[in-house]
C-alpha positions in Angstrom: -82.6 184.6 67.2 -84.3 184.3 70.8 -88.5 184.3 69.6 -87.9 183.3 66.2 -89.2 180.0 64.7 -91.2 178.3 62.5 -94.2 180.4 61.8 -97.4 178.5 60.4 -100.7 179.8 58.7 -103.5 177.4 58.8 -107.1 177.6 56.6 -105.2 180.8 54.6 -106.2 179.8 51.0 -106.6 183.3 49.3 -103.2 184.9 50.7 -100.1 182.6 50.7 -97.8 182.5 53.7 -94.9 184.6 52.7 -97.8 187.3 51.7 -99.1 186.8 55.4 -95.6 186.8 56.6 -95.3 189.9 54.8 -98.2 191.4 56.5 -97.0 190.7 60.2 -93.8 192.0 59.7 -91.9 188.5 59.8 -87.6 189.0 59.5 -88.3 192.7 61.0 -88.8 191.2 64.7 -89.3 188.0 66.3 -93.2 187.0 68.3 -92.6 186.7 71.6 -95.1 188.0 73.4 -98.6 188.3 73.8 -98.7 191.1 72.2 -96.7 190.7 69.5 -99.3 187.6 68.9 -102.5 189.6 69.2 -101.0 192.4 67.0 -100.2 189.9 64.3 -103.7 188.6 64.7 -105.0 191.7 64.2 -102.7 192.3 61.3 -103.7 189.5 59.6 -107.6 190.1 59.8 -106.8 194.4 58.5 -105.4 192.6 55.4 -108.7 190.3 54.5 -110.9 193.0 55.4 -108.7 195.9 53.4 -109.3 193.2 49.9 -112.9 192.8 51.2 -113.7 189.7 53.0 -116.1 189.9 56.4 -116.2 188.1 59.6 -112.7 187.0 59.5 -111.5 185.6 62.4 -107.2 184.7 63.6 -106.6 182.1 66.2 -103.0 182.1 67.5 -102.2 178.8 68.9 -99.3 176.6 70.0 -98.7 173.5 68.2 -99.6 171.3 71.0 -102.9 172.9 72.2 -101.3 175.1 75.0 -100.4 178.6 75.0 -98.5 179.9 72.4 -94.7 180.4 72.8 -91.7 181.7 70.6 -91.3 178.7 68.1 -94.3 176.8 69.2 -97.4 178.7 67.4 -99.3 178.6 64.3 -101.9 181.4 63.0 -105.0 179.5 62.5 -107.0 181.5 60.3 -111.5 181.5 59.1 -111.4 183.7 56.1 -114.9 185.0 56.7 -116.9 185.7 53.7 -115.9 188.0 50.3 -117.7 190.9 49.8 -115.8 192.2 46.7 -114.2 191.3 43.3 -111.5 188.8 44.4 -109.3 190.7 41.3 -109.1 193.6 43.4 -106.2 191.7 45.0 -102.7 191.8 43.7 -101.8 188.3 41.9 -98.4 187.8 43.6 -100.5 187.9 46.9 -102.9 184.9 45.6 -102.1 181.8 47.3 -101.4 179.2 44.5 -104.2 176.6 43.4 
């Protein structure tokens, strides 16, 4: 599929990547664009801040330093700080230890 690729979350250690994946709506529709990018960003931080972490903050960037491209990107991710009881969050979203 044109767009599709290898999608990488970096510094994610509370949600795994297939929860993440979940959350941006990965298999529905490829990222291709810049907006596709900041709406996944934007996706991703709704999520932390809906199970109650602050000041989180979602980098899209390529692999290489330069501007991300279908295939060539990887959500780096500061979980901010938690401001509520981490069980609040369903299990099978837990990244594993």
């Amino acid at each position: 599929r044109p767009g599709s690729g290898p999608v990488r979350f970096i510094g994610n250690t509370v949600f795994s990547d297939k929860a993440l994946g979940k959350e941006i709506g990965l298999g529905e529709r490829p990222l291709a664009s810049d907006r596709d990018f900041a709406n996944a960003s934007s996706a991703i931080v709704e999520h932390y801040e809906a199970s109650g972490y602050a000041g989180v903050n979602v980098v899209v960037e390529s692999f290489d330093g330069g501007k991300p491209t279908p295939g060539n990107f990887v959500f780096r991710i500061d979980e901010g700080e938690k401001h509520a009881d981490r069980s609040a969050v369903p299990e099978e979203h837990h990244k594993p230890e």
